[in-house]
N, C-alpha and C positions, 0 to 999 in steps of 0.2 A: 411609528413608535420607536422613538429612541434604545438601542440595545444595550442591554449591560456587559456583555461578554464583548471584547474586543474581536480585533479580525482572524486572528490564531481562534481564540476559543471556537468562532462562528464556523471558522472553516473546517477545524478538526470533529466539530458537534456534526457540519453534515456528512463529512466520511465515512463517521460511525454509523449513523444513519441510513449507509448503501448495504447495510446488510443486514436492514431491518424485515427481509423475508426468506433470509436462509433457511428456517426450518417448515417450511411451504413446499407442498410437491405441485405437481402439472406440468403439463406444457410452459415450452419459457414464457408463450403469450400470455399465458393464464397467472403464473408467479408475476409477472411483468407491471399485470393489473393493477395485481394485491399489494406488490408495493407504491405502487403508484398510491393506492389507497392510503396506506399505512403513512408515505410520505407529505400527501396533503392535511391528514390529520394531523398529524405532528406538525407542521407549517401552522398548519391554523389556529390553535390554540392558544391562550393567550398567554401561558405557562413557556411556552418556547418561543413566541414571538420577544415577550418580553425579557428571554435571552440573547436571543440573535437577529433579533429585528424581522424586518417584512421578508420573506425569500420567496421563492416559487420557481418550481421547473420549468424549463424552456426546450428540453429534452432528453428524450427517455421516461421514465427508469427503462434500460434494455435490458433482458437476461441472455443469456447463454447459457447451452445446455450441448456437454460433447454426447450424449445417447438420449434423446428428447422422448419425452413420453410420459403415460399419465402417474408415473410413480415415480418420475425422475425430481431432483434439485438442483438447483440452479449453481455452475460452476463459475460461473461469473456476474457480475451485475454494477450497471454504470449510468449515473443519469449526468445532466449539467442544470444548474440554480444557477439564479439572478437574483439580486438584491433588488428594493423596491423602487432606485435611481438606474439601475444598469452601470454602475460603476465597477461591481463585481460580479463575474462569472466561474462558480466553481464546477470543475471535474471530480465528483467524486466517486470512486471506486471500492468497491467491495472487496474485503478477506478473504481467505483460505473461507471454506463451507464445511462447520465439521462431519456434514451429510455428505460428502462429493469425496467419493476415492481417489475420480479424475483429481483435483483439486491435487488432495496430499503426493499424489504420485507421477503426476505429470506437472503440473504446475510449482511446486513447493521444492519436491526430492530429484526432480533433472536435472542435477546439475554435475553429472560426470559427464556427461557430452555438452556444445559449447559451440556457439554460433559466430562466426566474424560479423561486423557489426554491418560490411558491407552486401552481405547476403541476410541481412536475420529479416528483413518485410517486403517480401515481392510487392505487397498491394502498391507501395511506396517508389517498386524503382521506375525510372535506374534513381540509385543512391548511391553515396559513400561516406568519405569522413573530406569535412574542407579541407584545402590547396594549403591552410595558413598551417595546419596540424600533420605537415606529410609524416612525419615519424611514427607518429601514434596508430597502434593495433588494436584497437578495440575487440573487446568480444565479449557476450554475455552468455549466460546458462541457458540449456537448449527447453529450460522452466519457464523463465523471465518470457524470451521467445515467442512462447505458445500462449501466454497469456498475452502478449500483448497484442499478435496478433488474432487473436480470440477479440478484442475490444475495439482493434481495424474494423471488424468487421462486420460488428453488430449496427442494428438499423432500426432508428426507431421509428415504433407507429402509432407509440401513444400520446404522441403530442401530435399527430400527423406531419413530422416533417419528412417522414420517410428517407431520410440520411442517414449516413455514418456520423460518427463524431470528426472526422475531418472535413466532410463536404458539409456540415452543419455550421463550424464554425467559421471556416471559408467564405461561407454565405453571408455572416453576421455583418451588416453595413458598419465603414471605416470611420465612420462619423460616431458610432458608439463605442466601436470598439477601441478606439482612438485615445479615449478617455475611459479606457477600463481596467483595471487587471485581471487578468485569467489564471486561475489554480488550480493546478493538480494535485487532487490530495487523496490518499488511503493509508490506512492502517495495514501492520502485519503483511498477507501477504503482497498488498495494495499500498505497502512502504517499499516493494523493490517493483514494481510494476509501471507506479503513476510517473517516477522520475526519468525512465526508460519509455514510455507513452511520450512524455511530454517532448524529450531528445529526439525522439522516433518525429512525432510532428512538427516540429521548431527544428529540423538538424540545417543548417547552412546548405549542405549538400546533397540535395534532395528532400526537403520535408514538404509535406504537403504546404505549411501556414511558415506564412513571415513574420519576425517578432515585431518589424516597424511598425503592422498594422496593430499594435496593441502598446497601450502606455505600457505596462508591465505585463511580463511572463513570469509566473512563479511555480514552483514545484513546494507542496506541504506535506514530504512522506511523514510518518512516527514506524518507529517499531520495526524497519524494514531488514530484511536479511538482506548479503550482498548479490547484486546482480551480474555483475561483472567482472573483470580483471581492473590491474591500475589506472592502464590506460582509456578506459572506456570513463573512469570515474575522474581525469581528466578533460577528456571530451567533452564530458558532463558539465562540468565547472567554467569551461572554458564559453559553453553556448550560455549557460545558465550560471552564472556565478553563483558563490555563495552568499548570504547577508546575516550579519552575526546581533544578534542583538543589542540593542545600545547598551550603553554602561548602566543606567538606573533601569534600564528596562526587567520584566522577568526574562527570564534565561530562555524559554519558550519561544520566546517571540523572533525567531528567524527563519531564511526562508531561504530554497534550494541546499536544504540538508536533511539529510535523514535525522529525525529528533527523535533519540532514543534514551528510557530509562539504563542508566548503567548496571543493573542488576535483572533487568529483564534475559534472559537465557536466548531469545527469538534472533535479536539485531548480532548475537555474538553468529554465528552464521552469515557465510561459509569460511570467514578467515582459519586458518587453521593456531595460528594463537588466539584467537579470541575462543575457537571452540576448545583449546583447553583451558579456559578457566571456568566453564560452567561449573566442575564439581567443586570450584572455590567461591562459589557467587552467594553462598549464607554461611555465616556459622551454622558446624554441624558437630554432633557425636560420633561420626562415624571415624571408625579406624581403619575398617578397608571399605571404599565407594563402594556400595552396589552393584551386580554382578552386567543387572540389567542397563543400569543409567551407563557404566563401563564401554558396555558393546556399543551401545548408542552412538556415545563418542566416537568410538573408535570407526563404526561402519558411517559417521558422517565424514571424518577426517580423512577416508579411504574415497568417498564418493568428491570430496573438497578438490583431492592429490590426481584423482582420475581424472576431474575439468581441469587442472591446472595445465594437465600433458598435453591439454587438446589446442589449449591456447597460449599468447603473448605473456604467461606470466601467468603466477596464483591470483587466487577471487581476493581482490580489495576494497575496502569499502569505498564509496561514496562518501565526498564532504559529509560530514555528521557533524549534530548537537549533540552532546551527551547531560544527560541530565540525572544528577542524583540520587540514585534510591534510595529509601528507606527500608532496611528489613523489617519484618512483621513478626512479632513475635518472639520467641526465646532461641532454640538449638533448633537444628532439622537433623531429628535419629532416622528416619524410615521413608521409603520412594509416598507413602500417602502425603509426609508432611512435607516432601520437595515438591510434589506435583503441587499442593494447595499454594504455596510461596509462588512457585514460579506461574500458575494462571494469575493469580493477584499479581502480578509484577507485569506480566503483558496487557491486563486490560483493568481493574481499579485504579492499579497505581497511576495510569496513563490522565487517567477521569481526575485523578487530584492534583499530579503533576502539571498538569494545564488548565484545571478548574472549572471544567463543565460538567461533573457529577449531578451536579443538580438537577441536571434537565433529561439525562436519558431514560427514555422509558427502562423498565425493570426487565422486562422479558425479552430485550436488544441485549441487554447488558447478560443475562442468563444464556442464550444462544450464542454468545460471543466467548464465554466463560468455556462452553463444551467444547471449542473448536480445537482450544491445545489440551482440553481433558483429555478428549478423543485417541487425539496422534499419540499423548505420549504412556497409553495404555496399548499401542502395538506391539506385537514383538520385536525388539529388534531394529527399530526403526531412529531413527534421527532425532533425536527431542529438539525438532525445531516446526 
């Protein structure tokens, strides 16, 4: 079946799609299942096929869970799809969990300590940064870090190949993969993760996988906060280029950049100019910000200033798409009507901005909605 959604849509529809059992408890084998279910169903239907064509898992869905047990949710979650030629293989990865404290607290808000890029994945060494880049210091969030290696490490056994995602695609014969592209894609907190995954296994100097063995390597963050310093996003650019959309193209359609709405509050994280413009990101009535949205800022910009100390330089972003928001509605007077702005801005706007609304089920898109309800009804806490 011919797909109507081009290769961006297809790829961003299954990202979103990795966190179609966040609000599922069990054991990680047992969420692991469920989404396996949830994900074949959605595959199968002819409602999504005849958006994104034929796909099917090849590996995974795997969860993670940092305190396993039968009340737990899953802190991470990661399958790999094949299209119905094997031309295409996507990584997609799962968001923050608005169930997983782990999530917002270790994975999301660590970022005042700070890893050098050439110690951040034992499973990996020895590593470093290539001979051609001696200058550059990379280093990224001691967050980024733990998620990704969280996703080193997962092993799947519901497809039985009983691998990681690096000895899985390792495996893949050169004869397909030769003639394939491979993508890394997640949303939110799986926009600073998957680019960082992807550098971690493609790095010249040390990575598990070579890029010659694959027509193309691509990275499809949206929505990602920064992971790194400059030079890391460097690094980044340098193994993985960026690719900008054609001239008639939609502005969407690019690849190895983080592709973020310009009014989303999420991707303005951890720059510390970007984090002061959150309380200018709507028109609002207000004469003096809010006491609470205030602190927020302020205890991010302090946590931003503590990982800067620790490395090569303040957090910078990654090559980035910036893409146009539209605001919603009239003034934002009160924290209810900036919390409701700024969830539509991290996750409808995203669905329209790149035009797969259509197809996500309703109760993905509601579990996805609580995730920054969640955070930014903490005390005190970082609205990112």
């Amino acid at each position: 079946m011919t797909a109507s959604f081009d290769l961006w849509q297809q790829v961003f529809t299954l990202s979103y799609m990795a966190n179609a059992a966040g609000s599922e408890t069990g054991e990680a084998a047992t969420i692991a299942a469920d989404l396996d279910k949830k994900l074949d169903n959605f595959f199968g239907s002819d409602t999504t096929q005849a958006a994104i064509g034929d796909w099917s898992i090849v590996w995974g869905p795997v969860v993670f869970e940092h305190d396993p047990g039968p009340n737990s949710y899953a802190d991470n979650a990661m399958y790999v799809a094949t299209n119905a030629d094997n031309t295409q293989y996507v990584v997609a990865l799962a968001a923050t969990n608005s169930h997983s404290k782990y999530d917002w607290e270790e994975e999301d808000f660590d970022v005042e300590t700070t890893v050098a890029w050439a110690e951040a994945f034992p499973s990996l060494q020895p590593y470093g940064v290539p001979v051609y880049t001696p200058a550059l210091q990379p280093s990224i969030s001691s967050a980024t870090q733990l998620g990704v290696n969280n996703l080193l490490g997962m092993i799947d056994t519901i497809q039985g190949t009983n691998q990681t995602l690096p000895q899985f695609l390792a495996a893949l014969p050169t004869a397909t993969t030769g003639s394939a592209q491979l993508t890394f894609a997640g949303h939110s907190l799986a926009g600073a993760l998957s680019p960082t995954l992807a550098l971690a296994l493609f790095n010249p100097d040390g990575g598990a996988l070579t890029l010659g063995n694959w027509e193309t390597v691509a990275v499809y963050p949206t929505a990602g906060a920064t992971p790194g310093n400059a030079d890391f996003g460097t690094f980044f650019s340098k193994v993985l280029p960026p690719v900008a959309a054609g001239a008639s193209s939609p502005p969407y359609q690019t690849w190895n950049q983080d592709t973020w709405n310009t009014i989303d509050m999420v991707p303005h994280a951890w720059e510390i100019a970007t984090l002061d413009q959150i309380t200018t990101l709507y028109p609002t009535t207000w004469i003096i910000v809010p006491i609470k949205l205030t602190a927020a800022i302020a205890l991010a910009k302090h946590r931003s200033n503590e990982g800067a100390a620790t490395m090569n330089g303040p957090y910078a972003k990654i090559a980035n798409n910036a893409l146009v928001g539209t605001f919603q509605g009239d003034e934002i007077s009160d924290l209810t009507e900036f919390e409701t702005e700024v969830l539509y801005q991290h996750t409808t706007a995203y669905e329209l901005l790149i035009g797969i609304q259509s197809v996500l089920p309703t109760d993905l898109k509601e579990n996805f909605r609580s995730a920054l309800s969640f955070v930014l009804r903490q005390p005190l806490e970082p609205s990112v």
